[in-house]
C-alpha positions in Angstrom: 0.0 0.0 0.0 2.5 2.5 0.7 4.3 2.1 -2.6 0.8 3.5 -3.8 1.2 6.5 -2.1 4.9 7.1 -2.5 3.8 6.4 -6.2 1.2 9.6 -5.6 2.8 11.8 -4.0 5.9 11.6 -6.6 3.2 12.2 -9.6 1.7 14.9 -8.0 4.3 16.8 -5.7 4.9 19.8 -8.2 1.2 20.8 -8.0 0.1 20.1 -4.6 3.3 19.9 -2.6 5.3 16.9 -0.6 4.0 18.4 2.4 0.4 18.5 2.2 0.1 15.1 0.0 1.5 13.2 3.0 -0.5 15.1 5.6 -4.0 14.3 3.2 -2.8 10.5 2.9 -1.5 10.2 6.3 2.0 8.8 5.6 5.5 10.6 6.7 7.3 12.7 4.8 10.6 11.1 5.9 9.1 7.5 4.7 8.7 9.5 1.5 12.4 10.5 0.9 13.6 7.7 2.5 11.4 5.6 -0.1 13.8 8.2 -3.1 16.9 7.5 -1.4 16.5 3.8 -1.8 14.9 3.4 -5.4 18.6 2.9 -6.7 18.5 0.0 -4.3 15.3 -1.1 -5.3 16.0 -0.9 -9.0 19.4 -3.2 -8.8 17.5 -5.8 -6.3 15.0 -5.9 -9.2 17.6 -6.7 -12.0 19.2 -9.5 -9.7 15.7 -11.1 -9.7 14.7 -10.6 -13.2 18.5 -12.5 -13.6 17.6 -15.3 -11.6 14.1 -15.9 -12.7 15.7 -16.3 -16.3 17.9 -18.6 -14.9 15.3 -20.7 -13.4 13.5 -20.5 -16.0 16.1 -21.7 -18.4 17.3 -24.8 -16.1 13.4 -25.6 -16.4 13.4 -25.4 -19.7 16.1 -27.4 -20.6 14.9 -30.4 -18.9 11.3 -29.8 -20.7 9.7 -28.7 -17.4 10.4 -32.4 -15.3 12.7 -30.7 -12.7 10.9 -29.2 -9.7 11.9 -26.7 -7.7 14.5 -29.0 -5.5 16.4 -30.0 -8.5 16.3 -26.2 -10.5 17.4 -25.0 -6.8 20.1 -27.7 -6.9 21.2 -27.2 -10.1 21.4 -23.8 -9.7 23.5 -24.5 -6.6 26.1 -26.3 -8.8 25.0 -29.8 -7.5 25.6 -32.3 -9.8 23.6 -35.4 -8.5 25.9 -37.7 -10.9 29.0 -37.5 -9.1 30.7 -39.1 -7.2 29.9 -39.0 -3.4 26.7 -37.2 -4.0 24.0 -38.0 -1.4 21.2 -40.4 -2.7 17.6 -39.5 -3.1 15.9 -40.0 0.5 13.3 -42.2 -0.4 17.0 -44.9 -1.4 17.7 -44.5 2.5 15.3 -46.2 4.0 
């Protein structure tokens, strides 16, 4: 919700003013410029996802959709389930 009003009050700051759009909505103005301050942030924690959800996506792609999330995560990890030493599945230890 209060990406909303940060969202509003950046649209319409030149003709109403920071100060009165925060008092109306009832959020600080210090949550506002604190909420400028860390779009940078924001923007590269964004790119990092869109990264890794390509990633996924490709990993899930290339095995035609049969790996779930364990195995993407896994392979993602650099876990190669074929060598030697690696851990059988669980339901082999019983």
């Amino acid at each position: 919700m209060k990406t909303a009003a940060w969202d509003f009050v950046s649209t319409r700051a030149e003709v109403f003013g920071i100060k009165r759009i925060c008092r109306v909505l009832e959020v600080s103005r210090s949550g506002y410029y604190r909420w400028i301050a860390d779009a940078e942030a924001r923007a590269g924690r964004q790119f990092e996802e869109d990264a890794l959800v390509e990633e996924i996506r490709e990993v899930h792609a290339e095995h035609r959709g049969n790996h779930g999330a364990l195995r993407v995560h896994a392979e993602l990890r650099g876990f190669d389930p074929g060598a030697a030493g690696a851990a059988p599945a669980c339901d082999r230890v019983r």
